[in-house]
C-alpha positions in Angstrom: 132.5 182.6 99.2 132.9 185.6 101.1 133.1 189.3 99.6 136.7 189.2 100.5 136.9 186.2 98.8 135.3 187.2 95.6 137.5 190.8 95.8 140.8 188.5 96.1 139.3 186.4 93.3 138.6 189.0 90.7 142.4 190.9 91.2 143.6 187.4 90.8 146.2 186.9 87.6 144.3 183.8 86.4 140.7 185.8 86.9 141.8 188.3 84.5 143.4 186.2 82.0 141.0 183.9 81.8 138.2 187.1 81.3 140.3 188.3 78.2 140.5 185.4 76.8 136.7 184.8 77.3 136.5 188.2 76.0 138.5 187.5 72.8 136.8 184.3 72.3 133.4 186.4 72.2 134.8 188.8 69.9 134.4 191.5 72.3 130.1 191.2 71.2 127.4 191.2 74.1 126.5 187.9 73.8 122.7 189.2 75.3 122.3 192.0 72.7 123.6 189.1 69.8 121.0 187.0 70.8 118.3 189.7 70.9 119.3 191.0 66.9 118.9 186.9 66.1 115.5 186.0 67.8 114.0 189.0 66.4 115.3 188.2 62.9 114.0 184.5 63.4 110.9 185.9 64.2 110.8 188.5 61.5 110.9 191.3 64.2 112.6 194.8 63.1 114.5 196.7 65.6 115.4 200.3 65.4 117.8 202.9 66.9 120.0 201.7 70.4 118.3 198.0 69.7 119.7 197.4 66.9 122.8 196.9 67.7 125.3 194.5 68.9 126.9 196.4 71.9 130.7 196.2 73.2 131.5 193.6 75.6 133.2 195.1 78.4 132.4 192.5 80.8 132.8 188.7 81.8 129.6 187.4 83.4 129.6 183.9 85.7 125.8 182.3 84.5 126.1 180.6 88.0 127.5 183.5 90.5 130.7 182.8 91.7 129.9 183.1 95.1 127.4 180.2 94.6 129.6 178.5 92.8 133.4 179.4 93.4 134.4 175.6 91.5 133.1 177.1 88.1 134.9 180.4 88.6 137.0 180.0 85.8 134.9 177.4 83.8 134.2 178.4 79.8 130.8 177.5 79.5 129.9 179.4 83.0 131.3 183.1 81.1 129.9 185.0 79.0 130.5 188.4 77.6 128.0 191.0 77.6 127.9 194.9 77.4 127.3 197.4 80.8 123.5 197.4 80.0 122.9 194.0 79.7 125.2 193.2 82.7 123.0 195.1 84.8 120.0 193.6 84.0 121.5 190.0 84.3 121.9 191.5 87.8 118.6 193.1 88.3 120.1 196.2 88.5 118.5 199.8 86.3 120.3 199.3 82.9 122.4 202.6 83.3 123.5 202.0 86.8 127.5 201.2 87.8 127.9 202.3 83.7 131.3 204.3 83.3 131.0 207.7 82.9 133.3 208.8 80.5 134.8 212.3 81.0 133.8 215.2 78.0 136.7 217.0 76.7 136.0 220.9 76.7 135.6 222.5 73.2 137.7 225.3 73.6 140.1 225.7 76.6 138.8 228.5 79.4 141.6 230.8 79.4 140.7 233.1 82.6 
């Protein structure tokens, strides 16, 4: 699969059905960060501060890349939900990279 492929995949009507539904059926939880939170309570493992938490999902991950794989584009048990963070490690990518940035609202307006 090409990267025009892929691109034409991903603003497809069925692509982004199919990732809010896999989205819903994850209850919007990183499925990474959720399994993190259980080994460590399995192994009697304390986490503190941004670890201890189960993260947003934001985004739909293909286990088997899509490009490899175009068949199981769509395919349930090849999704999986999983928060920016964890997304870019999946990809070997530095955790904070291709993160939104979220715009800061001013405190008081500047008025000159």
């Amino acid at each position: 699969m090409t990267d025009k492929e892929a691109k034409k995949f991903y603003n497809s009507k069925e692509w982004k059905k199919k990732r809010e539904d896999i989205l819903e059926r994850d209850r919007y939880e990183c499925q990474d960060c959720k399994k993190r939170l259980e080994e460590a309570a399995r192994k009697g493992i304390r986490l503190y501060g941004k670890e201890a938490k189960i993260w947003k999902a934001e985004q739909v991950h293909h286990k088997i890349e899509l490009k490899e794989r175009p068949d199981l584009g769509l395919d349930d048990k090849n999704l999986t939900s999983l928060c920016a963070k964890c997304h870019n490690i999946r990809h070997g990518r530095e955790p904070m990279q291709f993160v939104k940035k979220r715009k800061k609202k001013l405190l008081t307006e500047e008025k000159w």
